[in-house]
C-alpha positions as protocol buffer text, in pm:
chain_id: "A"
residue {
  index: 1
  type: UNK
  ca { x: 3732 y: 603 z: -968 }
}
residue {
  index: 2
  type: UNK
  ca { x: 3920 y: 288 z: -905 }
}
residue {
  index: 3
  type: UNK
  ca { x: 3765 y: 160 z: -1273 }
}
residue {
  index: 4
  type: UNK
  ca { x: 3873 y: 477 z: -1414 }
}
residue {
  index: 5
  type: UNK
  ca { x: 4233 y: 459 z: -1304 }
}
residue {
  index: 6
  type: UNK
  ca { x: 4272 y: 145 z: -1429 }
}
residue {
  index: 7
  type: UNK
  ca { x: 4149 y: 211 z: -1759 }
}
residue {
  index: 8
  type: UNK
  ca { x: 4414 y: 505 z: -1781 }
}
residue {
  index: 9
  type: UNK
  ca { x: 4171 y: 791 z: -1654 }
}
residue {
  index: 10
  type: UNK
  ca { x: 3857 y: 955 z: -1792 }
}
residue {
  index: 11
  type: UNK
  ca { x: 4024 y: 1111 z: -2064 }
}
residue {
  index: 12
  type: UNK
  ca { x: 3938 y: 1490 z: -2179 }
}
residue {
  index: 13
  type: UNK
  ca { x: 3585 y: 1565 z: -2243 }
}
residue {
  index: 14
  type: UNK
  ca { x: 3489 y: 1558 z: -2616 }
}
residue {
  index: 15
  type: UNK
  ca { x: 3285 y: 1824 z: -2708 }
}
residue {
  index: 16
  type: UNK
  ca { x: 2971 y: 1761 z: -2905 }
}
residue {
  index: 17
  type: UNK
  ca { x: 2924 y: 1946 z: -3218 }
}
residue {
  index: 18
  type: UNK
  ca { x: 2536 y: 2110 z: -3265 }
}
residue {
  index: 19
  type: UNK
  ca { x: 2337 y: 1891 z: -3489 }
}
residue {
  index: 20
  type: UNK
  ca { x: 2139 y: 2068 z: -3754 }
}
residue {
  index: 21
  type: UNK
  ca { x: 1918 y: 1798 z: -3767 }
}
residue {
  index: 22
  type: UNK
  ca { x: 1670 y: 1741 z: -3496 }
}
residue {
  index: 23
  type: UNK
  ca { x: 1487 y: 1420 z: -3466 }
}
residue {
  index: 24
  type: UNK
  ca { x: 1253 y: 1304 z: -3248 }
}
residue {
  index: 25
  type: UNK
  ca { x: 1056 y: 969 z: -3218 }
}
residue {
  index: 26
  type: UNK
  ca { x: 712 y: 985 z: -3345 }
}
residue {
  index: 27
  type: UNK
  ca { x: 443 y: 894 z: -3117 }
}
residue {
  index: 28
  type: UNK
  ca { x: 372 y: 557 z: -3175 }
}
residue {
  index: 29
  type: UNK
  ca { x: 691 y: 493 z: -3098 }
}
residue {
  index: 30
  type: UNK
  ca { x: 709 y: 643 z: -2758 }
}
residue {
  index: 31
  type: UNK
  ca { x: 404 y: 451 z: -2675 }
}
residue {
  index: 32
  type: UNK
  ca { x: 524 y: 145 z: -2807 }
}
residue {
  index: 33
  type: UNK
  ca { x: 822 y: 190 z: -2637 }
}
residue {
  index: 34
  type: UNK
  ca { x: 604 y: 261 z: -2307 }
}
residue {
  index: 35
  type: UNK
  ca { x: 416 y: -44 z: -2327 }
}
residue {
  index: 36
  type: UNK
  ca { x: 775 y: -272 z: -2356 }
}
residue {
  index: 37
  type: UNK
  ca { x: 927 y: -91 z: -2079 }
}
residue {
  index: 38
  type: UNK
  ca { x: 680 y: -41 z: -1837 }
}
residue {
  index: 39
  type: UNK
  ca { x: 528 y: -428 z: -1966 }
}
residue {
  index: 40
  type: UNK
  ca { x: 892 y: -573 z: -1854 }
}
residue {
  index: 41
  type: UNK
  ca { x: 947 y: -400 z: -1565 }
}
residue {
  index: 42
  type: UNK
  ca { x: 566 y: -491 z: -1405 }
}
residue {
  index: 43
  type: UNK
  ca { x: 657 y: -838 z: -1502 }
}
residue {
  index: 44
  type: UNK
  ca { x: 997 y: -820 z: -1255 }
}
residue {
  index: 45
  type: UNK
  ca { x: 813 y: -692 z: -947 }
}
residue {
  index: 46
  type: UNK
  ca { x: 503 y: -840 z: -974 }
}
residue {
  index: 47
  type: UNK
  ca { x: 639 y: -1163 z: -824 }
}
residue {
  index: 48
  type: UNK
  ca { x: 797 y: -1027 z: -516 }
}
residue {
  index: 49
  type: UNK
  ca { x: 430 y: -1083 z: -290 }
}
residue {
  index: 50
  type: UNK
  ca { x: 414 y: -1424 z: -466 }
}
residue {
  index: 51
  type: UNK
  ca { x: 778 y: -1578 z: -455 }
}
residue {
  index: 52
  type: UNK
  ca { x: 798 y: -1536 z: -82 }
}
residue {
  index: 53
  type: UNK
  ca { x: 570 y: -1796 z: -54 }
}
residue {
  index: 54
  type: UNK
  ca { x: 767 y: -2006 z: 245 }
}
residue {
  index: 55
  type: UNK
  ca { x: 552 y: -2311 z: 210 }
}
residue {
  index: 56
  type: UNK
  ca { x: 798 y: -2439 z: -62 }
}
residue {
  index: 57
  type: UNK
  ca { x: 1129 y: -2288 z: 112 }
}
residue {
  index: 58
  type: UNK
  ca { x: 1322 y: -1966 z: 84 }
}
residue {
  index: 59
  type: UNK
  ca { x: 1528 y: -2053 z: -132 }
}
residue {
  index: 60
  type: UNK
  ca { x: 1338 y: -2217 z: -391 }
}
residue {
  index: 61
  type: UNK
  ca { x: 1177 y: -1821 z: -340 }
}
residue {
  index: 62
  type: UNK
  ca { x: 1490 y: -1680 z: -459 }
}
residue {
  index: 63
  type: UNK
  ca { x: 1572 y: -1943 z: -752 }
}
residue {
  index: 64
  type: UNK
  ca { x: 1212 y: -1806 z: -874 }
}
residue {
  index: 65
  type: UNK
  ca { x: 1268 y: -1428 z: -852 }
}
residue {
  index: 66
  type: UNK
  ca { x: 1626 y: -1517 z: -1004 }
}
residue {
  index: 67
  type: UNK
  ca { x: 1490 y: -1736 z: -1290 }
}
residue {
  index: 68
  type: UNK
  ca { x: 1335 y: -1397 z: -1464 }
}
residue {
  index: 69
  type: UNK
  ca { x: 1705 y: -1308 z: -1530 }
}
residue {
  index: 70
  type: UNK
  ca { x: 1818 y: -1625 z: -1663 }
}
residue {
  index: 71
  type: UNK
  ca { x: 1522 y: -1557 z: -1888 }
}
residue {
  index: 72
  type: UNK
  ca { x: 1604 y: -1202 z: -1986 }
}
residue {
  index: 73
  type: UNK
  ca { x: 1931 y: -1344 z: -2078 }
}
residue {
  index: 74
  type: UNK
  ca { x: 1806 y: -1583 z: -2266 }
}
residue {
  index: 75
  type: UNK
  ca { x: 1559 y: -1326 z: -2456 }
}
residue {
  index: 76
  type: UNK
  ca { x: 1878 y: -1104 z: -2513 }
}
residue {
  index: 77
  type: UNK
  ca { x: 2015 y: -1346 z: -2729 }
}
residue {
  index: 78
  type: UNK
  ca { x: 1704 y: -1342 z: -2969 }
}
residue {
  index: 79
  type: UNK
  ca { x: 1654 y: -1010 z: -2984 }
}
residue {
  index: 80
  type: UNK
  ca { x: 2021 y: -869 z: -3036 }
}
residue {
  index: 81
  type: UNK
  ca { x: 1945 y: -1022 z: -3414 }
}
residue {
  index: 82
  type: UNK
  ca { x: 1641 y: -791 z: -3472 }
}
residue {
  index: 83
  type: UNK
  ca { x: 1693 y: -443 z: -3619 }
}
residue {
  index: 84
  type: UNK
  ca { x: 1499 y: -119 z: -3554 }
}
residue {
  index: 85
  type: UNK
  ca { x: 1271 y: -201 z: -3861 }
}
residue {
  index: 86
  type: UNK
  ca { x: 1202 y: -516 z: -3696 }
}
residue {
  index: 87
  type: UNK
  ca { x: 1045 y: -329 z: -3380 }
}
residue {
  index: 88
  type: UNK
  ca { x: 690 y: -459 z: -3415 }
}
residue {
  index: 89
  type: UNK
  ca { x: 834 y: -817 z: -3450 }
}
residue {
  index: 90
  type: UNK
  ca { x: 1032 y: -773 z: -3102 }
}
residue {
  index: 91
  type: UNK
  ca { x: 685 y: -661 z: -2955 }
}
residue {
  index: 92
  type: UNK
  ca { x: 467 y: -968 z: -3074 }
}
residue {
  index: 93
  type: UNK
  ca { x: 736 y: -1205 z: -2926 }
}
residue {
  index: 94
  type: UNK
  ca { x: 735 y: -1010 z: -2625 }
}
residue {
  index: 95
  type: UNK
  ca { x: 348 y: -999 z: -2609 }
}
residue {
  index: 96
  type: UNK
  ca { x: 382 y: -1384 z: -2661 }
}
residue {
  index: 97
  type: UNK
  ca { x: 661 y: -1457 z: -2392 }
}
residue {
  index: 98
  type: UNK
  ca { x: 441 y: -1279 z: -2155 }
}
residue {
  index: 99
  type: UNK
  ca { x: 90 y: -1457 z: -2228 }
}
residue {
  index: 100
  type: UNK
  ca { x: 211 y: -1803 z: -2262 }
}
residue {
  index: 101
  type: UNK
  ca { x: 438 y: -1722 z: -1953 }
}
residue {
  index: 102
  type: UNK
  ca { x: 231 y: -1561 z: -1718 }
}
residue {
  index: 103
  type: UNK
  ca { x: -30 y: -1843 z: -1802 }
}
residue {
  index: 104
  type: UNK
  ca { x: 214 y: -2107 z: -1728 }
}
residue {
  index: 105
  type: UNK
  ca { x: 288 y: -1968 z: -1399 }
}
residue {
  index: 106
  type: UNK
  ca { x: -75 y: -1941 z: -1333 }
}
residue {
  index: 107
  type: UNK
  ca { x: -150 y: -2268 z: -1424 }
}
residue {
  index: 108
  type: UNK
  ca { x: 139 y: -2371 z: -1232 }
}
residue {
  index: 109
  type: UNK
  ca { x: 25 y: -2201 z: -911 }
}
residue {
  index: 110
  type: UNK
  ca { x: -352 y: -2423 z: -909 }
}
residue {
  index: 111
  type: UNK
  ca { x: -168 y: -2704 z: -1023 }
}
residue {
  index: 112
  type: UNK
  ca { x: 109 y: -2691 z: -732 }
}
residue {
  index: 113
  type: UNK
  ca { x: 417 y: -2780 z: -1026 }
}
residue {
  index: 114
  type: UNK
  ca { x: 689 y: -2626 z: -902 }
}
residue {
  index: 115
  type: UNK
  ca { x: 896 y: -2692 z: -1230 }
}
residue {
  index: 116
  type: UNK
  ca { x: 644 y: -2514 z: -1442 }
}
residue {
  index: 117
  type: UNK
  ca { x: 646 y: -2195 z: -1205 }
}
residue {
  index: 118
  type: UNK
  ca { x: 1005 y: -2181 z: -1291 }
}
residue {
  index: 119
  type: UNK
  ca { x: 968 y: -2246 z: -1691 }
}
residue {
  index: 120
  type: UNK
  ca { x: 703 y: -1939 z: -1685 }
}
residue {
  index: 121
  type: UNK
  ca { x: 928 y: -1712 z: -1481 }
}
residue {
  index: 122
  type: UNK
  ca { x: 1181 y: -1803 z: -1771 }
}
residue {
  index: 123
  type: UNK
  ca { x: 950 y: -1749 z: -2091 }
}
residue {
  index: 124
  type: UNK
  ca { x: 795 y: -1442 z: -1906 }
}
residue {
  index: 125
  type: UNK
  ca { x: 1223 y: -1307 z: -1864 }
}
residue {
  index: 126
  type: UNK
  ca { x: 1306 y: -1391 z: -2210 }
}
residue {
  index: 127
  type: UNK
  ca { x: 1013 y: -1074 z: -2299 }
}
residue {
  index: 128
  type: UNK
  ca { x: 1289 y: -823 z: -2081 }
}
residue {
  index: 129
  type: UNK
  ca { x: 1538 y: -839 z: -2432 }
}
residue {
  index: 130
  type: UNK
  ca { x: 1254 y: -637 z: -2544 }
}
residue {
  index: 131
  type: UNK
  ca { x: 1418 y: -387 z: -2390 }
}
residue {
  index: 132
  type: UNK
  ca { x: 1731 y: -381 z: -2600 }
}
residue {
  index: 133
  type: UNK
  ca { x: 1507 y: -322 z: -2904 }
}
residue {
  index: 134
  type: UNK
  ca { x: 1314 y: -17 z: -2714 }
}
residue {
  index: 135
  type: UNK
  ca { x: 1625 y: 97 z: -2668 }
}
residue {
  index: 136
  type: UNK
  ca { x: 1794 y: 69 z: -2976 }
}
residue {
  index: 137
  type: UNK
  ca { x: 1474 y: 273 z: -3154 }
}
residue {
  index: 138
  type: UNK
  ca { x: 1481 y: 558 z: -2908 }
}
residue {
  index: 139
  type: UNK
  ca { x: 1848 y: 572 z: -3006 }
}
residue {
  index: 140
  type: UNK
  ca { x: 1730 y: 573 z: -3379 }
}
residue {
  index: 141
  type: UNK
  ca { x: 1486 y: 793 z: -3368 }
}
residue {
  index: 142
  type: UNK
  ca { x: 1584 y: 1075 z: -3076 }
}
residue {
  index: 143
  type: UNK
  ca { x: 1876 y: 1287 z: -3237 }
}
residue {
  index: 144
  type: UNK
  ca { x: 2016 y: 1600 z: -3173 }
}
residue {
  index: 145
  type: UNK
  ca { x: 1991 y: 1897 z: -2926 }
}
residue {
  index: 146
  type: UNK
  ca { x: 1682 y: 1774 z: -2688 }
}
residue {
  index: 147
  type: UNK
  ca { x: 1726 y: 1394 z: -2748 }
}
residue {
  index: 148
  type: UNK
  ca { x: 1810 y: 1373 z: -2359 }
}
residue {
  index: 149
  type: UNK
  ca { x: 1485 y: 1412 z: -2293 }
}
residue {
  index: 150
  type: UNK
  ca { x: 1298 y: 1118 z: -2455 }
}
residue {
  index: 151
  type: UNK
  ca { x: 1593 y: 918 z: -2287 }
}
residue {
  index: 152
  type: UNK
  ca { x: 1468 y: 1049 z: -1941 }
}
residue {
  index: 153
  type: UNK
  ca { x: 1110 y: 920 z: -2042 }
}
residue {
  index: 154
  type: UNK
  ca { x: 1294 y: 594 z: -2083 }
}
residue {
  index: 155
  type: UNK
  ca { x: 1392 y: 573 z: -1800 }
}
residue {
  index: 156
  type: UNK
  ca { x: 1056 y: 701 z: -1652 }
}
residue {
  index: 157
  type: UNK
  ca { x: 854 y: 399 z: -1801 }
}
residue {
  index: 158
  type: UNK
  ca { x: 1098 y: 190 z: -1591 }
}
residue {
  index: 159
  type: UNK
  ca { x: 1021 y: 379 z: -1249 }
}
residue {
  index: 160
  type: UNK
  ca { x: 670 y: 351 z: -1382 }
}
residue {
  index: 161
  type: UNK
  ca { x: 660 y: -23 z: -1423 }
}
residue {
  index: 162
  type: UNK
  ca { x: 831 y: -134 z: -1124 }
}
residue {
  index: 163
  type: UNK
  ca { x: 578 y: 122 z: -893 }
}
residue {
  index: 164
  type: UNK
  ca { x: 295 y: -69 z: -1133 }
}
residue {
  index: 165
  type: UNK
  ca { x: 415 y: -387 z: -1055 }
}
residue {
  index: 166
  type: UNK
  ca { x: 433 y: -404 z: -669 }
}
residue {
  index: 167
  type: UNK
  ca { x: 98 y: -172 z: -683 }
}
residue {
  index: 168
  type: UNK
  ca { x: -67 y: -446 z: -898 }
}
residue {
  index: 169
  type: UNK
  ca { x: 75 y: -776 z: -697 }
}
residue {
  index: 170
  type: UNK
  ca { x: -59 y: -607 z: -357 }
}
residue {
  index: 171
  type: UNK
  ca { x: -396 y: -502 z: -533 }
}
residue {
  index: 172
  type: UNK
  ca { x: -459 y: -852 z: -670 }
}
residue {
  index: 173
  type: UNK
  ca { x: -335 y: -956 z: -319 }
}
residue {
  index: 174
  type: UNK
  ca { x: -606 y: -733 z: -133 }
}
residue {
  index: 175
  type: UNK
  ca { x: -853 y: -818 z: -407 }
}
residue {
  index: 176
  type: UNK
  ca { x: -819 y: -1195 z: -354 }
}
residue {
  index: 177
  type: UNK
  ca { x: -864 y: -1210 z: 42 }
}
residue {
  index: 178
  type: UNK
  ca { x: -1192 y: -991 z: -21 }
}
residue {
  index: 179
  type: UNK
  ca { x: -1297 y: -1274 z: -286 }
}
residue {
  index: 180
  type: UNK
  ca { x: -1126 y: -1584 z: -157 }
}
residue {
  index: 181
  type: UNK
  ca { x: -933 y: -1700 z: -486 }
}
residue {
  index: 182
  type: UNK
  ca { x: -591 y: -1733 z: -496 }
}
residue {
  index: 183
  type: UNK
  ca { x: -419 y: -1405 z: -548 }
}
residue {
  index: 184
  type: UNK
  ca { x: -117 y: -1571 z: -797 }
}
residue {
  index: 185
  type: UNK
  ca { x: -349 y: -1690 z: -1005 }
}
residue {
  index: 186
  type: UNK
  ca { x: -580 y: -1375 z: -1011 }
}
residue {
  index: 187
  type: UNK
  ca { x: -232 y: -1121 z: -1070 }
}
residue {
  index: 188
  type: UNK
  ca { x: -83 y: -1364 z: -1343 }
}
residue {
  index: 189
  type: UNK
  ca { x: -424 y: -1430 z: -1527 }
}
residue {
  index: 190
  type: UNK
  ca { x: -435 y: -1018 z: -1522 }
}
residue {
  index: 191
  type: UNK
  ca { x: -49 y: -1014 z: -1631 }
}
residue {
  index: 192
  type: UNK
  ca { x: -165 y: -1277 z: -1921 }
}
residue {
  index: 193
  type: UNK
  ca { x: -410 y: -1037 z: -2017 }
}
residue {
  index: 194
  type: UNK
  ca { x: -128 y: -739 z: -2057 }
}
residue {
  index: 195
  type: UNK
  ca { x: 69 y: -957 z: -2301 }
}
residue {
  index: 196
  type: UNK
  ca { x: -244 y: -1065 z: -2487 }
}
């Protein structure tokens, strides 16, 4: 509200005219747009069992969680330049930011480098400005009168991925005190395998 009055009010609503053209995305899109969405947001979470790790120190915990952003950011800046037509392009990079990522912070993890943990949390963030290009083809292709709804599955991939991601990071967690191998290794050799 405060926002609002400062900007000189809402303003009156502007009606929307009907749209005699309906589009909506074709398939392939929606599950392309699934796998970049739901891809990014498993990538956020699943580090949450991992970071806490307090044999380093809390805070080094949060600089890791925290580093995905300054990736994202990073990605963002690449992938503002790509267009709609360039969608399968933003994907590959994506696919690669998360193999070569998650395999860093893997390797990282048996290896005990800190400083590599953090340069895979930032190659695995800069695959997130996927997300501007998933959203920039839903916009493309979802027009008129029931377009809301393909926004709403949007949005659904991202409740998706983020229940995926803490699901998968406990799983690998159970699965690796029933084997004895190191869980971060096990979930980012599985997260590796989603971007391959």
């Amino acid at each position: 509200i405060v926002v609002a009055w400062f900007l000189g009010g809402a303003g009156p609503e502007t009606p929307v005219p009907a749209s005699s053209t309906v589009k909506t995305p074709p398939v392939l899109i929606m599950v392309v747009t699934a796998c970049v969405v739901i891809g990014a947001m498993v990538n956020l979470t699943d580090i949450l069992n991992s970071a806490t790790d307090l044999s380093v120190s809390l805070t080094f915990s949060g600089y890791l969680i925290g580093t995905y952003c300054i990736g994202a950011y990073l990605g963002l800046f690449l992938f503002f330049r790509l267009e709609v037509q360039q969608l399968r392009t933003a994907c590959l990079v994506q696919a690669c930011c998360i193999l070569v990522g998650n395999a860093c912070y893997a390797y990282a993890q048996w290896a005990g480098l800190a400083w590599l943990e953090v340069v895979g949390r930032i190659l695995v963030g800069m695959g997130f400005g996927t997300m501007y290009n998933a959203i920039l083809a839903m916009s493309h292709f979802a027009k008129g009168p029931g377009s809301t709804f393909y926004f709403v599955l949007f949005q659904l991939f991202g409740g998706v991925g983020i229940t995926t991601g803490t699901a998968l990071a406990s799983l690998c967690d159970d699965i690796a005190m029933w084997t004895g191998i190191s869980d971060d290794i096990l979930l980012y050799v599985v997260m590796s395998s989603w971007g391959g």
